[in-house]
VEXTIMI-129646 format. One record per residue (C-alpha): residue in three letters; residue number from 1; x, y, z. Coordinates in Angstrom, 1 decimal. Each point is the difference from the previous one (the first is absolute). Layout:
# residues N
PT,ALA,NUM,X,Y,Z $
...
//
This chain:
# residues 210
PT,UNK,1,93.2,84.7,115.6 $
PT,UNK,2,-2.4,1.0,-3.1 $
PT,UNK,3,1.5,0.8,-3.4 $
PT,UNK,4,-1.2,3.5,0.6 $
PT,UNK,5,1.5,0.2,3.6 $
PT,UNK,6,3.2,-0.8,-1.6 $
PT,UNK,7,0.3,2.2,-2.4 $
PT,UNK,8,-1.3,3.1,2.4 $
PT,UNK,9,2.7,-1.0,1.8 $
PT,UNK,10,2.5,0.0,-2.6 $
PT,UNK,11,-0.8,3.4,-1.1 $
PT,UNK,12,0.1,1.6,3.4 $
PT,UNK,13,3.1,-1.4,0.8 $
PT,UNK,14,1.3,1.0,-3.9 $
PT,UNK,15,-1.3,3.5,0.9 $
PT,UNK,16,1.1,0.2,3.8 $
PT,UNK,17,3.7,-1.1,-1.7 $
PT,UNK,18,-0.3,2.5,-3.4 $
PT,UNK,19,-1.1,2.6,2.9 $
PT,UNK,20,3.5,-0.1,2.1 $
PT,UNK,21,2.1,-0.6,-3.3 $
PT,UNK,22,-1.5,3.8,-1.0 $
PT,UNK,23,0.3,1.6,3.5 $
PT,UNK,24,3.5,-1.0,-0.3 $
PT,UNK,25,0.9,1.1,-3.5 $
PT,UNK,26,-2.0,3.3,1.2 $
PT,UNK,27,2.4,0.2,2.8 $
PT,UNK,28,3.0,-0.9,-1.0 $
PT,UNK,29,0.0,1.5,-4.0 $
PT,UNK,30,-0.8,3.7,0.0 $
PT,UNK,31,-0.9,1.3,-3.2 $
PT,UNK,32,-0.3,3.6,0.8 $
PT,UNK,33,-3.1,2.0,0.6 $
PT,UNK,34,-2.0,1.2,-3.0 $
PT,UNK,35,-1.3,3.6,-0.4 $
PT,UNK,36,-3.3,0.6,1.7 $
PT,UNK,37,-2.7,1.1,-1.9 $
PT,UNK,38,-0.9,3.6,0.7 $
PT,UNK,39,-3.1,2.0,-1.8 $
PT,UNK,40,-0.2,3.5,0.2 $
PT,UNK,41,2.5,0.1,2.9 $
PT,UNK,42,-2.1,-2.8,1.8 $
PT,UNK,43,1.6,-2.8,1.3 $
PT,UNK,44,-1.6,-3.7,-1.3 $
PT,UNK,45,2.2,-1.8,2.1 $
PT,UNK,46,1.3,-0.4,3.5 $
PT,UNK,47,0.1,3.2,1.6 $
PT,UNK,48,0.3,-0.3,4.4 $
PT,UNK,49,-0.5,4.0,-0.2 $
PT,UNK,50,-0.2,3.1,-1.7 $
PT,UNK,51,3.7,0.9,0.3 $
PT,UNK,52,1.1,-3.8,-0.7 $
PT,UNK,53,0.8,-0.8,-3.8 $
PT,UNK,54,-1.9,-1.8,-2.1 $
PT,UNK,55,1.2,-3.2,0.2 $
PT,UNK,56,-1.0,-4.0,-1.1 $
PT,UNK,57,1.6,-3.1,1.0 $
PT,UNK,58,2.8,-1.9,-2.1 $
PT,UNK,59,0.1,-1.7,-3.8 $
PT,UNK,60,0.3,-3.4,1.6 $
PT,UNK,61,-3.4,0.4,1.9 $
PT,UNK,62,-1.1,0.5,-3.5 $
PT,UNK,63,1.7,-3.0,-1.8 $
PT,UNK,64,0.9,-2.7,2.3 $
PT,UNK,65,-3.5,-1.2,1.9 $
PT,UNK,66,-2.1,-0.4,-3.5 $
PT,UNK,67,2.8,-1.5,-2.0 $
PT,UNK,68,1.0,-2.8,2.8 $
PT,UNK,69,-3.6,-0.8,0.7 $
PT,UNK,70,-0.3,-0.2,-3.9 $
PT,UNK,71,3.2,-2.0,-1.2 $
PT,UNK,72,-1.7,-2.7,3.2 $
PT,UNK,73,-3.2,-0.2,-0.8 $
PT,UNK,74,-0.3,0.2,-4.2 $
PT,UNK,75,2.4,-3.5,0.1 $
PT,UNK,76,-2.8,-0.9,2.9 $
PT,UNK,77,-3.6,0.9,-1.7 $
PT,UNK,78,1.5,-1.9,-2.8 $
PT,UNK,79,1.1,-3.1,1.7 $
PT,UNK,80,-3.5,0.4,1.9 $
PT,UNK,81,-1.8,-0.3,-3.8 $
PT,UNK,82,-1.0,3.8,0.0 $
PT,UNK,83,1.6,0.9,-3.1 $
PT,UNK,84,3.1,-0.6,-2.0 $
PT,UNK,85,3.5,0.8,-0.3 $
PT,UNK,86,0.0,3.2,-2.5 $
PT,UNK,87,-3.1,0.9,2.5 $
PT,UNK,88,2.3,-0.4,3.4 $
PT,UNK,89,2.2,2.5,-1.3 $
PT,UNK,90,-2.5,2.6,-0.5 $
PT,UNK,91,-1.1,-0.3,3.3 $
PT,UNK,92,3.6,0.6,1.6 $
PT,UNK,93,0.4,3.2,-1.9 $
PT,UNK,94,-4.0,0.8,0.8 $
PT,UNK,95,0.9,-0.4,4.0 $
PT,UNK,96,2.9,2.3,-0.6 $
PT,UNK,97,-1.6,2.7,-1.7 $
PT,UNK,98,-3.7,-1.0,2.4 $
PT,UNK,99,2.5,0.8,3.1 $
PT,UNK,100,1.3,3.4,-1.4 $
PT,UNK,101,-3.3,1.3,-0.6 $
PT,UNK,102,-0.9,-1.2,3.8 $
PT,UNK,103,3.0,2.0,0.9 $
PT,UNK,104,0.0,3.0,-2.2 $
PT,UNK,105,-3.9,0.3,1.3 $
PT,UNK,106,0.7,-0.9,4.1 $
PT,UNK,107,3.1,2.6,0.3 $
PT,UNK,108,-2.3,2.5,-2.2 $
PT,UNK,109,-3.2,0.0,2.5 $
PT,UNK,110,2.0,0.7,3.3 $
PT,UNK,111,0.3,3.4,-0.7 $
PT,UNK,112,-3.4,0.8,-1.4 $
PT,UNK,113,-1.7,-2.2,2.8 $
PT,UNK,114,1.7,1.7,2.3 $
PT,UNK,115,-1.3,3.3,-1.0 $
PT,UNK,116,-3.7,-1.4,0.1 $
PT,UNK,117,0.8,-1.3,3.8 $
PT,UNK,118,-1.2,2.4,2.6 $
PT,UNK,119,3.1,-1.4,2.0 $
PT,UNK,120,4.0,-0.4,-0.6 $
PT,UNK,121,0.1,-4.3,0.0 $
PT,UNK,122,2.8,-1.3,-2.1 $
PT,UNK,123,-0.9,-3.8,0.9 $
PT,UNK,124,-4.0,0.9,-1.1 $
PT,UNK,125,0.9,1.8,-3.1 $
PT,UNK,126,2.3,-3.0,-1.0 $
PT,UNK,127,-2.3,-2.7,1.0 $
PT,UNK,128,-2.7,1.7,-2.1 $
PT,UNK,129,2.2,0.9,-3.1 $
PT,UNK,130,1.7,-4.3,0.6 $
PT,UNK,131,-3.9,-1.1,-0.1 $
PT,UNK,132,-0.5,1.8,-3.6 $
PT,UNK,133,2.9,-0.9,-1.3 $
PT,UNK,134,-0.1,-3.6,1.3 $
PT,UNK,135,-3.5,0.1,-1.9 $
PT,UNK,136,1.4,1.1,-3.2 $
PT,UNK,137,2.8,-1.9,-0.4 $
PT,UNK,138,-2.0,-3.2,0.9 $
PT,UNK,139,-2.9,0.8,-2.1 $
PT,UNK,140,3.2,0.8,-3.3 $
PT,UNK,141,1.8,-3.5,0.5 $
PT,UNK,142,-3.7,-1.2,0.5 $
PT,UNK,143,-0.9,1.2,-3.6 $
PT,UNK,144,3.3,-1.1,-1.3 $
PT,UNK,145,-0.7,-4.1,1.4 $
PT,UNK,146,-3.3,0.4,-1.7 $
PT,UNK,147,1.0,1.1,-2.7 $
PT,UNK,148,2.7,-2.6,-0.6 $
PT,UNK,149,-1.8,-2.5,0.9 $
PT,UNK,150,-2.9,0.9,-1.9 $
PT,UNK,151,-2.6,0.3,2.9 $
PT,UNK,152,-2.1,2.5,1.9 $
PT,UNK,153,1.7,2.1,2.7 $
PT,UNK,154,-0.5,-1.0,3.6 $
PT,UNK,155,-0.5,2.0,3.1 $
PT,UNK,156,1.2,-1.6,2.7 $
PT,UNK,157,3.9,0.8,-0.6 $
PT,UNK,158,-1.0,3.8,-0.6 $
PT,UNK,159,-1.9,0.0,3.7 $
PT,UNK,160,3.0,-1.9,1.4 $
PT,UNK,161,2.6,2.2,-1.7 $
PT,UNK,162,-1.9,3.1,1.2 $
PT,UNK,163,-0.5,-1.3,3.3 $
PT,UNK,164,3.9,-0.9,1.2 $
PT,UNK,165,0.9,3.3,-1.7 $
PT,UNK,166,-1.5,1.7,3.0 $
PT,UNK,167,3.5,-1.9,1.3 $
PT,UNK,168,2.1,2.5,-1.5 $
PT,UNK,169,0.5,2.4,3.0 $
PT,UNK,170,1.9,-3.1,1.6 $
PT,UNK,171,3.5,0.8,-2.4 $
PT,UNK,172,-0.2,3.6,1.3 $
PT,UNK,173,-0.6,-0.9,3.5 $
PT,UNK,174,2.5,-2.7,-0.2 $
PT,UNK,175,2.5,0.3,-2.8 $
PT,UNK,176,1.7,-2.6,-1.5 $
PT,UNK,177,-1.8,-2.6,2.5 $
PT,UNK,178,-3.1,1.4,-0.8 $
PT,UNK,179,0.3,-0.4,-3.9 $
PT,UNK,180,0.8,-3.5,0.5 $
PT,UNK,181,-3.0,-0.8,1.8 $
PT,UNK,182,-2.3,2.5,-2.6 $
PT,UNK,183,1.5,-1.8,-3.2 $
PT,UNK,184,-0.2,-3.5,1.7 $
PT,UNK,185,-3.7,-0.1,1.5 $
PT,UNK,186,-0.7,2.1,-3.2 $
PT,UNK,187,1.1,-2.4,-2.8 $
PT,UNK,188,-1.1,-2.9,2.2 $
PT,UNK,189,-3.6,1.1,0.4 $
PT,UNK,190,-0.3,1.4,-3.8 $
PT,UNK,191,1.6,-3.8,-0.9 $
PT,UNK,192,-2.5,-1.9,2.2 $
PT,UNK,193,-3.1,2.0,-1.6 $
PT,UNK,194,1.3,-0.6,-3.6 $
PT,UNK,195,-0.6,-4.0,0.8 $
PT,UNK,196,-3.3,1.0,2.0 $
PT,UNK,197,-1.5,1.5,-3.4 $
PT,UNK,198,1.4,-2.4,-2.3 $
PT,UNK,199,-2.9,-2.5,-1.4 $
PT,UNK,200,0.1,-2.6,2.4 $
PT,UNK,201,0.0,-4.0,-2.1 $
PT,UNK,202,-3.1,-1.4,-0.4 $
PT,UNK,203,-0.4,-3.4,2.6 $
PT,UNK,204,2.7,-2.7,-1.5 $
PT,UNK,205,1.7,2.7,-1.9 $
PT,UNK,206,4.0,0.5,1.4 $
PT,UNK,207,1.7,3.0,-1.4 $
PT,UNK,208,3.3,-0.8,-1.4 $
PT,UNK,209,2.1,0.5,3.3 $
PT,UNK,210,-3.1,-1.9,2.2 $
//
């Protein structure tokens, strides 16, 4: 196995493993649901109909996914040579806050996407508002890393990000089974495409976990 194949590995499995440790903090800590945001009487959040309350989804969605994927893979960027300790913590604290945002922005959309919708479709309207918000928060932490690290921004986590956020629908559909398998194929995938757009060592070069 290549140095590279090794290490893709060793992300997705660190991601498919930070994925089930936040489904289950999700599941089995309950924070309480925040206030939904409502403008001029108009619901920017979840809202199945017009005589349901606005609603969202609860704290620990907020908290939990971006802080465990963080706390893992800061120590693991570092180890990996992609920036330093003071560096690694930043980037814990920049997947919390990059996972909130993805949040905040995913509950926000159902509501107002399904307005635009010609047709009542729960799973669409949270497939489509999981795909933004997948984008966003991939493209934040994406920012952060560069940042940190002190190189440009890559692409490839904010297409993956955006692309298993169309998964979202599967923890309505399926509950607490369902956010298991989002938050672990999820982090996994957004894990393996961190290594995929890393610099790859030159021929002869091993990186310091090679």
């Amino acid at each position: 196995m290549t140095a590279f194949a090794r290490r893709l590995a060793i992300f997705a499995g660190c991601g498919v493993l930070t994925g089930a440790a936040a489904a289950s903090l999700c599941s089995l800590l309950r924070l309480g649901e925040p206030a939904a945001i409502e403008i001029a009487g108009y619901c920017i959040g979840i809202m199945p109909s017009s005589y349901s309350r606005c609603g969202t989804v609860d704290s620990a969605f907020y908290l939990f996914p971006g802080l465990v994927f963080g706390v893992v893979f800061g120590p693991l960027l570092r180890l990996h040579g992609v920036f330093g300790t003071a560096a690694a913590a930043g980037y814990a604290a920049a997947a919390m806050l990059a996972n909130a945002a993805a949040v905040v922005v995913c509950t926000g959309l159902q509501h107002p996407i399904d307005d635009l919708l010609p047709f009542d479709n729960p799973v669409l309207d949270m497939a489509v508002a999981g795909v933004i918000g997948g984008g966003l928060g991939g493209f934040l932490l994406g920012l952060a890393q560069a940042g940190l690290a002190a190189a440009w921004p890559r692409l490839l986590p904010v297409a993956v990000g955006a692309g298993l956020g169309a998964l979202t629908p599967t923890m309505l559909m399926f509950e607490s089974p369902g956010a298991f398998a989002f938050y672990m194929i999820w982090q996994g995938g957004y894990a393996a495409a961190i290594v995929a757009a890393l610099p790859r060592p030159a021929p002869g070069v091993t990186s310091p976990t090679a």
